[in-house]
C-alpha positions in Angstrom: 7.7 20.3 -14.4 6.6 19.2 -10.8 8.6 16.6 -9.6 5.9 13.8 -8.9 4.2 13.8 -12.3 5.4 10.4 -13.6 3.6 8.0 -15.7 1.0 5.7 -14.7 -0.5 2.5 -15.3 -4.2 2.4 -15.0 -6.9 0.0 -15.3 -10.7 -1.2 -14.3 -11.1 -4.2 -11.8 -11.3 -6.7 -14.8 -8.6 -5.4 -17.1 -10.8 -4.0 -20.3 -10.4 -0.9 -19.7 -6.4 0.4 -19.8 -4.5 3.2 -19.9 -1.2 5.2 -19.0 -1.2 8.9 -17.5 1.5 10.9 -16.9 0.0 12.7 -13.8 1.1 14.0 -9.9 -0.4 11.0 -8.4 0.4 12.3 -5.0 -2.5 14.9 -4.9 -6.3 14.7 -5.6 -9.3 16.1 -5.4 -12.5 14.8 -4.0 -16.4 16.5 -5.6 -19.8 16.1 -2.9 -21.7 16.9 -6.5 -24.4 14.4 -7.2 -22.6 12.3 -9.6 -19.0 12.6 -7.7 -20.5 12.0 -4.6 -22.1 8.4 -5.6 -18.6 7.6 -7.3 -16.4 8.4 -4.8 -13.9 9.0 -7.0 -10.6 10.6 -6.3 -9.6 12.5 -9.2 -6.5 14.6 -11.1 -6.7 16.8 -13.9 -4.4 16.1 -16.9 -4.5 17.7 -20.2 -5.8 15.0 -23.3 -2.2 14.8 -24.8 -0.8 13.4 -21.0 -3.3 10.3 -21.2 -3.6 7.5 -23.5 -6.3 4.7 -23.4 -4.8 1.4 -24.2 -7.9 0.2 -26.3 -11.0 1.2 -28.1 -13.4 4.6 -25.8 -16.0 3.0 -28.1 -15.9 -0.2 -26.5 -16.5 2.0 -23.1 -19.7 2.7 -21.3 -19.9 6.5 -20.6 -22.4 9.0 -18.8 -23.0 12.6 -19.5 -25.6 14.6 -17.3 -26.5 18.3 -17.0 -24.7 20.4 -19.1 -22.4 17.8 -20.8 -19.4 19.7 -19.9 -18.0 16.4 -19.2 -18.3 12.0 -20.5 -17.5 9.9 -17.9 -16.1 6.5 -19.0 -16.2 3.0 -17.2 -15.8 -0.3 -17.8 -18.9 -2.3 -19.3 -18.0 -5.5 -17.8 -16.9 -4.6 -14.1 -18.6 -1.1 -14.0 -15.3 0.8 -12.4 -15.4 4.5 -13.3 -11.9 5.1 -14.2 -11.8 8.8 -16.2 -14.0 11.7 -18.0 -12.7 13.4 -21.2 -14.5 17.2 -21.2 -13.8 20.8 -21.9 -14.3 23.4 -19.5 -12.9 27.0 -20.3 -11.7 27.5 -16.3 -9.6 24.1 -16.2 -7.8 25.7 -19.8 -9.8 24.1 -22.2 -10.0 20.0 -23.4 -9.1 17.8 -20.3 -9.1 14.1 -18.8 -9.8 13.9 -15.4 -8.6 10.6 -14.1 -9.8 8.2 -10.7 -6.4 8.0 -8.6 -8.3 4.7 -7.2 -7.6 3.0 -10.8 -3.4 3.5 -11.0 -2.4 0.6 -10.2 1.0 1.6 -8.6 -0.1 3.9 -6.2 -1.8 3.5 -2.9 -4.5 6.1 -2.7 -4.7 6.6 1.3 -1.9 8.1 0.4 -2.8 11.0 -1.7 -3.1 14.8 -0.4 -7.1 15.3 -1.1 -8.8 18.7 -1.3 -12.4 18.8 -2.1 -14.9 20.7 -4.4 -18.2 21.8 -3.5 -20.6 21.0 -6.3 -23.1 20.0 -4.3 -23.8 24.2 -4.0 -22.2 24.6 -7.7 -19.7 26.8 -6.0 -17.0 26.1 -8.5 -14.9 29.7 -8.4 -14.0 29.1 -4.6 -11.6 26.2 -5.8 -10.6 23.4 -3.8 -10.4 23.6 -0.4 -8.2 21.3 2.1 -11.2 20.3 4.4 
């Protein structure tokens, strides 16, 4: 296992919306997609089983767009994105992709970012540093 995955605490700005992640908090990814870009979220991949929301997703506001691949999830009372649930066969299946920006031990200037190109849906190049 890779040294910096550790568990998390996680939350919204008002405190409905909690959770715990076990997750490398010290790199992230950044999207220009439509959606991604408007959220400016900074974001790490976990499978479902490393995440667990401290309270009821149906208590959650959530929006899916496009092809549904995934639901992202934020607080109804403060509005803070803080993670989507999907499936996508080229990230292995079921994930949780979680906002770095909501752990609330970490400071997030100082994660490593890479960024996705959405805004040209040009997914298979990966990440890139710049």
């Amino acid at each position: 296992m890779n040294e910096n995955v550790r568990m998390h605490k996680g939350s919204c700005h008002c405190g409905h919306l909690r959770f715990e992640v076990l997750v490398d908090a010290t790199a992230g990814t950044r999207c220009n997609c439509s959606v991604c870009q408007k959220l400016s979220a900074v974001s790490a991949i976990v499978k479902p089983e490393a995440f667990e929301l401290l309270g009821e997703e149906a208590s959650l506001g959530f929006y899916e767009w496009g092809a549904k691949i995934a639901r992202k999830y934020f607080c109804p009372r403060c509005s803070i994105y803080a993670y989507s649930r999907g499936h996508l066969a080229e990230l292995g299946g079921d994930f949780v992709s979680v906002n770095l920006n909501c752990l609330d031990d970490i400071d997030v200037a100082a994660v490593a970012v890479s960024y996705w190109d959405g805004r040209h849906d040009n997914w298979e190049a990966g990440p890139r540093a710049t």
